[in-house]
N, C-alpha and C positions, 0 to 999 in steps of 0.2 A: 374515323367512323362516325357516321352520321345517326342520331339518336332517333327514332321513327312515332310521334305522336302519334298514341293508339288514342287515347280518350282524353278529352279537354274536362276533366272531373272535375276540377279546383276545390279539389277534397281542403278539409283541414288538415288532415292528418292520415296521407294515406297511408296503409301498414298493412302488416300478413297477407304478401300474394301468396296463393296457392294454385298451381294447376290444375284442373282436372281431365286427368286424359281420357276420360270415358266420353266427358262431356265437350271433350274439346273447349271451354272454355277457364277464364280465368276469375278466378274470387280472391275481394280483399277485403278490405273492412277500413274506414272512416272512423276513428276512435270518439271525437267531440261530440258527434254528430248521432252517436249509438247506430250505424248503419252497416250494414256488409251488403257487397254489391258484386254483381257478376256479370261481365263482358263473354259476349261467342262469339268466338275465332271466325265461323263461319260463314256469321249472318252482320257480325257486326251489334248483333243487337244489347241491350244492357238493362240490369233489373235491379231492381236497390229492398232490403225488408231493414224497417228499424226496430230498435230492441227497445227496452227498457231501463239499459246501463247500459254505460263505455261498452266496447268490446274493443280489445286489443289483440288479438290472437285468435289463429285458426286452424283446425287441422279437419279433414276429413274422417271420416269413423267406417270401420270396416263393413258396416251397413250400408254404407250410402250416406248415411246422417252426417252433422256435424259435432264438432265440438269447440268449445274455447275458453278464453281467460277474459273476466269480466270486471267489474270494481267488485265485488263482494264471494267471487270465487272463482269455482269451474263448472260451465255450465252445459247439455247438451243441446244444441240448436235445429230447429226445425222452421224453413222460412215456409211462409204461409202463400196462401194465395191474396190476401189483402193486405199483402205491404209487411207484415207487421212478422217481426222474428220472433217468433213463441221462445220460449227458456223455460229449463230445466235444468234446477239447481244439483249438483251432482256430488259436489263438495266444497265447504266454504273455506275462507281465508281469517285468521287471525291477525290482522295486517298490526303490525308495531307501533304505527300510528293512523291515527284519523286521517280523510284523507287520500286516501290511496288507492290506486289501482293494477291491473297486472297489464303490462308492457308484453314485451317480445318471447314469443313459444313457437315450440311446435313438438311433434312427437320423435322419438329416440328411432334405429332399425328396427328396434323389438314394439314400436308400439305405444310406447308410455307417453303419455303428455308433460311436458315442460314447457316453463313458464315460470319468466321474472314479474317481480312488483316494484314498484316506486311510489314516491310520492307526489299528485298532485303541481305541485309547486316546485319544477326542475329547479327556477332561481334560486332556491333556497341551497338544495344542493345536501341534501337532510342523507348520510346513507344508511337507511334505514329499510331498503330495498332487499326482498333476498329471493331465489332461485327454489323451485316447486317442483317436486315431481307428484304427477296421479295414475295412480293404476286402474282399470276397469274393473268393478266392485269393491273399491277401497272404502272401508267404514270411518278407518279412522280418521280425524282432521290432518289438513294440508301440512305439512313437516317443513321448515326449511332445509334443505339442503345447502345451500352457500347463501351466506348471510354478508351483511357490509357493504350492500351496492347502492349504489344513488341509481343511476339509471340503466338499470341490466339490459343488453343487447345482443345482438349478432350470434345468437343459438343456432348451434348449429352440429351437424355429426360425418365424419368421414364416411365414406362409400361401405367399408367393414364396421361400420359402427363404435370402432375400439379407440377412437376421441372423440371427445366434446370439445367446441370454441365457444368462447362467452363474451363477450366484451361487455364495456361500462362506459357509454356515450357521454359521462356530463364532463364537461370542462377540462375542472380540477381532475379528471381522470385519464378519459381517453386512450384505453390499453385492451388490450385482445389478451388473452390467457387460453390456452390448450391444459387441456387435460386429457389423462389415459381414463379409460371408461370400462369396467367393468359389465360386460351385457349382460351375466346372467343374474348378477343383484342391482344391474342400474344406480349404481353409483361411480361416480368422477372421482380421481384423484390424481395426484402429483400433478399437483396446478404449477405451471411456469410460465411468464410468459411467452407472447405469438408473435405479437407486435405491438410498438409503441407505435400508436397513432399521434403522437404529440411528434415524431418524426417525418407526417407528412401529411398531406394534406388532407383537412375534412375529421368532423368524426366521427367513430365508429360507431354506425347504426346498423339496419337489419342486414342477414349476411344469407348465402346461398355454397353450396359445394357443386364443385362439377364433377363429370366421370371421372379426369384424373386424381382428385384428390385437392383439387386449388380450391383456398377459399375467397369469392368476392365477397365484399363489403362496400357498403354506401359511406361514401365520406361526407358526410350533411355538412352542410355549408361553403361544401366545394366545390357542388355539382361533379362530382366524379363517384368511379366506379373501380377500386380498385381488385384486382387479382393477385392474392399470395399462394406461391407454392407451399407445398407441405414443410418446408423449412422455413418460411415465414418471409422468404425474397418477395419483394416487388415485382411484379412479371410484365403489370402491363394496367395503366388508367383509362377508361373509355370516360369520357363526358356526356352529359345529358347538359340542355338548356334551362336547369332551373339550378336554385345555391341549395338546396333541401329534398337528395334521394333521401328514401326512408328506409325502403327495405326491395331487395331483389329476389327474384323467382324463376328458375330454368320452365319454359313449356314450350307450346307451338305444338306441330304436328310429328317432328324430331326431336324435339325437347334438345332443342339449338337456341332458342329466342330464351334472351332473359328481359326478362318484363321488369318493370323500375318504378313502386309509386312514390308518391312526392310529399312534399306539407307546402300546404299554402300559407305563409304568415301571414297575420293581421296589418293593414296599414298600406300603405305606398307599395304595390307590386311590377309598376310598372317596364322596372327592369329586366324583370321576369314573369311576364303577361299568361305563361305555361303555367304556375309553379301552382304546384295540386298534382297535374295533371296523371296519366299512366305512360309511358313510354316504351319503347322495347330498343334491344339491340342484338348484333347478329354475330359475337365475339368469334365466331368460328370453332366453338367447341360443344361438346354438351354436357346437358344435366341430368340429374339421377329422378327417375319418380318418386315424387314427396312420399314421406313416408305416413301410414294411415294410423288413427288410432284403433290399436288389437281390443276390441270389445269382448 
């Protein structure tokens, strides 16, 4: 299967696709670069607002609006007509240390926002990282929920909602964990894990669910795309042309196309003249509509 160059982005860091089927278009976010940007299906066309901080994470909000995971909290977002992504601060972060910012989210079936943190400096390898939930009108500050990550990843929630996947992309780590998920108090438990990505290729960065219940995952540094069933088999690796998927997203017009952004490293790219870029692929199956935040 042939990988299909949607956008020659040459993001830094691209991250959190998101659908939107209303709009028939697709939104990610550029973490270094403080930008979220959005591509139409239809027209082709593409629109970039920058923020003030990182953004790493994005979910749609049951208004229309957005929301996300920023260096200094959770923010609700409103892109502007001049470029410029206006924020609103919603709830902050206690981060453990200096430093840091929030990595990979998105919202639960029921609505909640989630969303990990790290530190800054992956070489380090610091895990000091930990897993966030927010509710719409929450007063009080951000709570960890699962603590001891270096670089929390691959969020994600079965079709019924009643598991969470998690993974922990750094190195020294590289492991997938399922849990059973409680929806009506939004809590995780009986963590075990999913998969050892130290068994195969790439590691686990952002992840996606389809209608059966499989989870992909980006194997960064593999250029691949791997599919685990719900027992955590290997099903099936698609390849993209670059060593650095970031994160995957079901959409299109069937929510059949899973869209793939990239990171472009600094230095010598020449081996991979794409890598940034947004990609899609045509797995032959589908995906579920992203879930919104319940305001």
């Amino acid at each position: 299967m042939t990988a299909e160059l949607i956008l020659d982005a040459r993001n830094a860091t691209g991250e959190s696709p998101v659908w939107s089927t209303a709009e028939q278009a697709l939104y990610w976010v550029d973490i270094p670069a403080r930008r979220l940007h959005r591509w139409n299906l239809v027209d082709g066309n593409t629109q970039s607002w920058e923020a003030d901080e990182m953004l790493a994470c994005i979910a749609r909000s049951s208004d229309g609006s957005w929301i996300g995971g920023m260096q200094s909290g959770v923010f609700a977002l409103a892109p502007q007509v001049n470029g410029r992504l206006e924020t609103r601060l919603l709830c902050g972060v206690a981060h453990a240390q200096p430093h840091m910012r929030f990595n990979d989210g998105r919202c639960d079936r029921q609505g909640r926002f989630w969303a990990g943190t790290m530190h800054l400096d992956m070489a380090a390898g610091l895990p000091v990282g930990a897993l966030y939930r927010y509710t719409a009108g929450q007063s009080e500050p951000l709570k960890a929920q699962i603590s001891g990550l270096t670089v929390p990843n691959g969020l994600a929630f079965s079709p019924d909602g009643t598991l969470m996947y998690l993974s922990d992309s750094h190195p020294d780590v590289q492991k997938i964990w399922v849990f059973d998920y409680d929806t009506d108090n939004a809590t995780p438990y009986n963590r075990r894990l999913f998969v050892d990505m130290n068994e195969h290729p790439g590691r686990p960065d952002g992840a996606a669910i389809d209608a059966d219940g499989c989870y992909w995952i980006c194997g960064n540094d593999a250029g691949l795309i791997h599919r685990f069933t719900p027992q955590g088999k290997l099903d099936r690796s698609l390849a993209v042309p670059v060593k650095k998927p970031a994160m995957c997203a079901f959409g299109g017009a069937n929510l059949d196309t899973l869209f793939v952004t990239s990171i472009r490293p600094q230095g010598d790219v020449r081996d991979q003249p794409l890598a940034g870029g947004v990609f899609a692929l045509y797995p032959g199956v589908k995906g579920l509509p992203e879930p919104v935040f319940n305001l």
